[in-house]
C-alpha positions in Angstrom: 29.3 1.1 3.3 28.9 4.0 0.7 31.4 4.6 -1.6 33.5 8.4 -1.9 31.5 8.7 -5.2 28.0 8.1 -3.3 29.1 10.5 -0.2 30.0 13.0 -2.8 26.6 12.6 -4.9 24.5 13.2 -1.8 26.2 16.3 -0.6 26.0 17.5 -4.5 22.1 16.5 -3.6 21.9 18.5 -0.1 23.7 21.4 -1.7 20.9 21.5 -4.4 18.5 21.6 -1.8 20.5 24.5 -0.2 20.3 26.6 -3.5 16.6 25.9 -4.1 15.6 26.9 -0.4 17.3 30.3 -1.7 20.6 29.7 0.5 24.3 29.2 0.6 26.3 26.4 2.5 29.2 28.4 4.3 33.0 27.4 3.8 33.2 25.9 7.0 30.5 23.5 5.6 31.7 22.6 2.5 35.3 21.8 4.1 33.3 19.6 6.4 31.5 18.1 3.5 34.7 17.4 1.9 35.9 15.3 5.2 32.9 13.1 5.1 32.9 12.9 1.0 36.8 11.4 2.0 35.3 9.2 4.5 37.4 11.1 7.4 33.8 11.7 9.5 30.6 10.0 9.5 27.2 11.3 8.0 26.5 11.9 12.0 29.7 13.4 12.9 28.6 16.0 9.8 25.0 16.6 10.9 26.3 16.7 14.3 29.2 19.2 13.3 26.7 21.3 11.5 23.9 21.9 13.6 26.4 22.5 16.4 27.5 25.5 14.3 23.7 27.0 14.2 23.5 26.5 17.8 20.7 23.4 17.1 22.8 21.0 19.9 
């Protein structure tokens, strides 16, 4: 099970990924982020959450 610290450190690692791909993550994702760094969703529920924003379900 990964710890808050972990979750937090691997959206701090997608965000960089973000920025280098010359883009910004919305609000709506980094409020989302926040829910899974808190453990209140799962790494799918995010992924799942976030491509069903870009229309990618």
């Amino acid at each position: 099970m990964s710890t808050p610290a972990l979750r937090a450190q691997w959206v701090e690692e997608a965000d960089h990924s973000v920025y280098l791909e010359g883009l910004t993550a919305s609000s709506e994702y980094k409020a989302n982020a926040d829910q899974y760094i808190a453990g209140e969703i799962s790494a799918d529920e995010l992924v799942k959450i976030t491509r069903s924003r870009y229309g990618l379900e």
